[in-house]
ZADOGU-809046 format. One record per residue (C-alpha): residue in one letter; x, y, z. Coordinates in steps of 0.25 Angstrom, whole numbers. Layout:
// ZADOGU-809046
[rec 'a'; [X; Y; Z]]
...
END
This chain:
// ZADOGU-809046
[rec 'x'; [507; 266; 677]]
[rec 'x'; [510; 274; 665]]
[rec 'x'; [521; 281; 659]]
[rec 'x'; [520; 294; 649]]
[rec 'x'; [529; 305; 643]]
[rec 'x'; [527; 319; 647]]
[rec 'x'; [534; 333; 641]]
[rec 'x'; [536; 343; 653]]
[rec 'x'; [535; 357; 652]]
[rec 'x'; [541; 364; 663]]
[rec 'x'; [538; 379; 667]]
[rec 'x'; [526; 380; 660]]
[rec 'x'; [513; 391; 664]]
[rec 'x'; [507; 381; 668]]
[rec 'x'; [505; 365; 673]]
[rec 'x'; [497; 358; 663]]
[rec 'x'; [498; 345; 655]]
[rec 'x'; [496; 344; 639]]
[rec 'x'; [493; 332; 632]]
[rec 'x'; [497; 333; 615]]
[rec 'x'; [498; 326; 604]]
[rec 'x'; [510; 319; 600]]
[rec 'x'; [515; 315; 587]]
[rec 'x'; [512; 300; 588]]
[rec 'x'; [497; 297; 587]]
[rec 'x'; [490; 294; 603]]
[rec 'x'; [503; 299; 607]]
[rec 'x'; [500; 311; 618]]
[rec 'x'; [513; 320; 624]]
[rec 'x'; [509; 325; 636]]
[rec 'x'; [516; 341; 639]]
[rec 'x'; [516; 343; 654]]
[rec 'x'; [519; 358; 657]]
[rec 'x'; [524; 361; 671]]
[rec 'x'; [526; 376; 678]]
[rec 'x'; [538; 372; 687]]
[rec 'x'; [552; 372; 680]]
[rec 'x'; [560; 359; 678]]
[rec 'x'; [569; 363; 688]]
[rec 'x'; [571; 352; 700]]
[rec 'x'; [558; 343; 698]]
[rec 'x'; [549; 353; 697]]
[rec 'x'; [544; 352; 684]]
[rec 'x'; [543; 336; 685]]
[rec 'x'; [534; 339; 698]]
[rec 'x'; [524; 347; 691]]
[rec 'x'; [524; 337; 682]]
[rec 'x'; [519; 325; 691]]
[rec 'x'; [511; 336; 699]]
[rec 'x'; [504; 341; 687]]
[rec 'x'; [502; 325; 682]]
[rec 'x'; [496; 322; 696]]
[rec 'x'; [485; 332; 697]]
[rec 'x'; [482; 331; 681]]
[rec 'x'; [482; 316; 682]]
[rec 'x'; [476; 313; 696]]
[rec 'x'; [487; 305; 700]]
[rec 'x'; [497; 307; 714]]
[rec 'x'; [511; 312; 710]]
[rec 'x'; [516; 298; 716]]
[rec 'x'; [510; 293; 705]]
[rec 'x'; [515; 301; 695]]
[rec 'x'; [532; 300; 690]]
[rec 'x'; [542; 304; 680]]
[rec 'x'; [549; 292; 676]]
[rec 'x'; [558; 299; 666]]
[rec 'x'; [562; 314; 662]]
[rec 'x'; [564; 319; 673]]
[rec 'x'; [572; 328; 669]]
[rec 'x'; [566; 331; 654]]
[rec 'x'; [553; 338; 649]]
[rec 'x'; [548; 323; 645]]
[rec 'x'; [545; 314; 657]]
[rec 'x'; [539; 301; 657]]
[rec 'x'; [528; 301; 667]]
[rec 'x'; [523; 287; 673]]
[rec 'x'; [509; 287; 682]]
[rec 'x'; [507; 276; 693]]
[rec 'x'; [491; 278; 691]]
[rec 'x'; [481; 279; 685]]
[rec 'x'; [477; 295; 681]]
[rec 'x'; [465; 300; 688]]
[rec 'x'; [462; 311; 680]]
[rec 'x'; [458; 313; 664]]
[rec 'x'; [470; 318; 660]]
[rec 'x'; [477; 304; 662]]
[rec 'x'; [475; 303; 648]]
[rec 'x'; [489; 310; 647]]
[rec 'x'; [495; 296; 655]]
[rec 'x'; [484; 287; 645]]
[rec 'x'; [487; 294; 632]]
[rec 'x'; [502; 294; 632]]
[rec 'x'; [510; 281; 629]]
[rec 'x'; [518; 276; 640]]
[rec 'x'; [531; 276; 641]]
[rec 'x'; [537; 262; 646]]
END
């Protein structure tokens, strides 16, 4: 399992997911923008959705552990990412 920090962006153009540098050195923050609004769940469904196609990995597998309510959330994985962009999950310290 593993656990990282996320920043959502709601009502953006477009669904995509950005991975910058952050100030600490190795440390990656990892912008999620989103087109549905943050009204009801929405926004936190795109997000799993969105991860679950980029990652290769089931929406069951895929949770908000915290913020569900706020722009930062705290993602956790129950397997391993099929796809290359896992390195979002690898590259971000965990959160335990």
């Amino acid at each position: 399992m593993a656990k990282f920090k996320i920043k959502v962006i709601p009502k953006s153009s477009k669904n995509e997911i950005l991975i910058e540098q952050a100030d600490s050195p190795g440390d990656r923050l990892v912008k999620i923008k989103v087109t549905a609004a943050p009204t009801k769940g929405q926004a936190n469904e795109a997000v799993i959705k969105l991860l679950s196609k980029e990652l290769g990995l089931k929406k069951s597998q895929i949770a908000i552990v915290s913020g569900q309510t706020s722009k930062i959330k705290v993602i956790e994985i129950s397997a391993e990412p099929k796809s290359w962009k896992s390195e979002l999950v690898r590259g971000n310290p965990s959160t335990s």
